[in-house]
N, C-alpha and C positions, 0 to 999 in steps of 0.2 A: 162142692167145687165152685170156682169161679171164672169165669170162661171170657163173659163180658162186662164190662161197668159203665158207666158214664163219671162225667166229671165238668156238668154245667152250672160256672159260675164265673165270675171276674177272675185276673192275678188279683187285684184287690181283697176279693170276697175270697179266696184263697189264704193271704196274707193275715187277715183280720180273725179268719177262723183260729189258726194255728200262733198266731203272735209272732210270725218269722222276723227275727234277727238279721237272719242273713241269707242272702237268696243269690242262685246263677238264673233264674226264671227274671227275667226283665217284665214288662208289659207288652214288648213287644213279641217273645217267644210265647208266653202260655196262651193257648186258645179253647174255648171250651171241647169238648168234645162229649159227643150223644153216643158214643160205640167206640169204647175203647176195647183192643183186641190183640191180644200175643201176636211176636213177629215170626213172619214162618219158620221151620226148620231150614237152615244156610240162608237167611235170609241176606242179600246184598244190603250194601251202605243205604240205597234209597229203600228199605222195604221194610227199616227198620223200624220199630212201632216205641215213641218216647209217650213219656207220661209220667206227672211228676210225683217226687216222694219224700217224706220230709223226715231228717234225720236231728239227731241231736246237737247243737252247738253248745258251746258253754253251757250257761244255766237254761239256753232259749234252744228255739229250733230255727235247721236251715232248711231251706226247699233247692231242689236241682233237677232236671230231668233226666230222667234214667227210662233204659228200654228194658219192656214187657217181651219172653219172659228172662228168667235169672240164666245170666250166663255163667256155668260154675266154672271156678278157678284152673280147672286142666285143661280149660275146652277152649282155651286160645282165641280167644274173643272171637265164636263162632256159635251161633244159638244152634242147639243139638238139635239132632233128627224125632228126640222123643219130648214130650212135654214135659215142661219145667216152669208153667203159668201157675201152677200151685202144690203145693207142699203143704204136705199131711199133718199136722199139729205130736200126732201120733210119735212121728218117727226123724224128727226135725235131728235129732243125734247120731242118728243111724242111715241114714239115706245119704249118700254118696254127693249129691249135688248139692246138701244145703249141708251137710255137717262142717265143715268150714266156717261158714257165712253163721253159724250156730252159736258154734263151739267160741268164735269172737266178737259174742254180740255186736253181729253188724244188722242190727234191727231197726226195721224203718214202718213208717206209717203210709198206707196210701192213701191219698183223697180221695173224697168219691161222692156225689151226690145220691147213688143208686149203682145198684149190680143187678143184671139179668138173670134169670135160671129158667130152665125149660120144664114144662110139667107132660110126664105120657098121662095118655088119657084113654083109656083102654075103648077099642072100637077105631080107633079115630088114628091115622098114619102118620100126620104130623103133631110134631109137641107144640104147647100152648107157653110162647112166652111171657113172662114177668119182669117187672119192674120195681125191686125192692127197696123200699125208702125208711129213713128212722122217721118216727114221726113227729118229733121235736126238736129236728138238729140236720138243717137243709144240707151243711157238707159236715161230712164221720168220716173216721179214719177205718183202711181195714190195716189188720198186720202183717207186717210181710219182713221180708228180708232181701238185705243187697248184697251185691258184690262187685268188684272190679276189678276185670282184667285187661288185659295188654294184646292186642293184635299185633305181634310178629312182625309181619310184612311193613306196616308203620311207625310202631311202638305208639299209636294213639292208645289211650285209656276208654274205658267202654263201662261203664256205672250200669248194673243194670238190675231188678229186683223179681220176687215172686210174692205171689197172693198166697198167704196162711190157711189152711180151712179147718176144720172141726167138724163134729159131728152135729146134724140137724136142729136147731130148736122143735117143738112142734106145729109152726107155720110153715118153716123151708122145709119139712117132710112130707108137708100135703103137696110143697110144690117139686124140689128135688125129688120127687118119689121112686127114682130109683137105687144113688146112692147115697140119698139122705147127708148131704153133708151142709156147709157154709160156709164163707169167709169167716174167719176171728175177727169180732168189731170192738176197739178197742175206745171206750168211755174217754171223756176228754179229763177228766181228773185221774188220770190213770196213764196218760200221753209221756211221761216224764220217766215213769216207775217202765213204762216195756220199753222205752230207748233207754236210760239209763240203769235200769236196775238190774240185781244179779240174774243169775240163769235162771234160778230157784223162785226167785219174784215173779220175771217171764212166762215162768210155766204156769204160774197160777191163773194168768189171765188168759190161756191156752182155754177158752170155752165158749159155748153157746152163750150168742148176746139175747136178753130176755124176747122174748116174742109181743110182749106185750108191747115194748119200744119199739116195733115194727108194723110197717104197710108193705101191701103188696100190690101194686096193679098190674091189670090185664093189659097187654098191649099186643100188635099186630104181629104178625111172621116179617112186616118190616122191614126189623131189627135184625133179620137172621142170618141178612147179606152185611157183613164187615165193613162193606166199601160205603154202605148208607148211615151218613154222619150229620142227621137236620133233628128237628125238633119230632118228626115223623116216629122217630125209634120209641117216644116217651109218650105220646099218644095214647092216655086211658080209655080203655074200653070197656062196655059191662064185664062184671064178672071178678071186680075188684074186692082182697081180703081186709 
């Protein structure tokens, strides 16, 4: 699964990764962030949690902000009581809240410098968390999927996505070590084919990103309050994979 991420770099260094065309992300909206974090269940207008995700334009891609997690199309622009920050690669057809978002490839990439996961550690009462990085590609996309729906009481529009996951490489098994899963991290030669390409393309890239393209550092308990958003959350500590 994918719980927490970050997303520290410019709109520029955003821009320049992805080659966006066309953006609602100005420079004055995007700001980095060390702790990105789903919006609660009923979460109010100010508690909402945005965070950007880049969809396909013409031959290029656009960037816009959208809220973490997927608000599904029945749910009346209201984030549900149960979690919807990630979606099982598994059952992306079949699961009530993403089969829409699915079934009409409305498939998006999220930025990301790093995602967190927690490791148990047997003996030991709190979990150890991690800082997962590619190690030759400072911002990667993970994949996810959007949607937008209509809040009733305004008819504003509410854009809003979920993190993909799959099952473990064998790094995020030593550190997922309980339900062994991970974001789907989708290769930048490969960015085109999961926004635009058919269902049946899509699923193909449904998998563990190689381990070997991957770091992992140790970092503090921090990170584990949502509200701390400094450089503090990224902080290596011995014990790095």
């Amino acid at each position: 699964m994918c719980g927490r991420y970050n997303i520290v770099t410019s709109a520029q260094g955003l821009y320049d990764a992805f080659k966006i065309i066309s953006s609602e992300l100005n420079f004055g909206f995007f700001v980095s962030s060390y702790n990105v974090h789903p919006s609660p269940p009923a979460a109010t207008a100010d508690q909402l949690v945005t965070a950007p995700i880049i969809r396909a334009h013409n031959s290029g891609y656009e960037a816009l902000p959208a809220v973490w997690p997927l608000i599904p199309a029945w749910a009346k622009g209201a984030v549900t009581k149960y979690s919807t920050a990630n979606a099982k690669a598994e059952t992306l057809d079949s699961a009530r809240s993403y089969q829409h978002a699915w079934k009409h490839a409305q498939r998006c990439l999220i930025p990301a410098t790093g995602f967190y996961e927690w490791q148990v550690i047997a003996g030991q009462k709190q979990k150890q968390p991690y800082n997962i990085k590619l190690a030759r590609q400072p911002v990667f996309a993970m994949a996810g999927l959007w949607e937008s729906t209509i809040k009733p009481e305004n008819e504003s529009k509410i854009d809003s996505f979920t993190i993909i996951t799959t099952q473990a490489n064998p790094l995020m098994a030593k550190i997922h070590n309980t339900k062994e899963r991970m974001p789907v991290i989708i290769a930048p030669d490969n960015y085109l084919l999961w926004l635009n390409g058919t269902i049946t393309e899509a699923e193909r890239l449904l998998k563990p990103y190689p381990e070997t393209e991957m770091t992992a550092d140790m970092v503090t308990t921090y990170v584990n309050n949502p509200n701390n958003n400094d450089e503090k959350c990224i902080e290596k500590i011995p014990g790095s994979m």
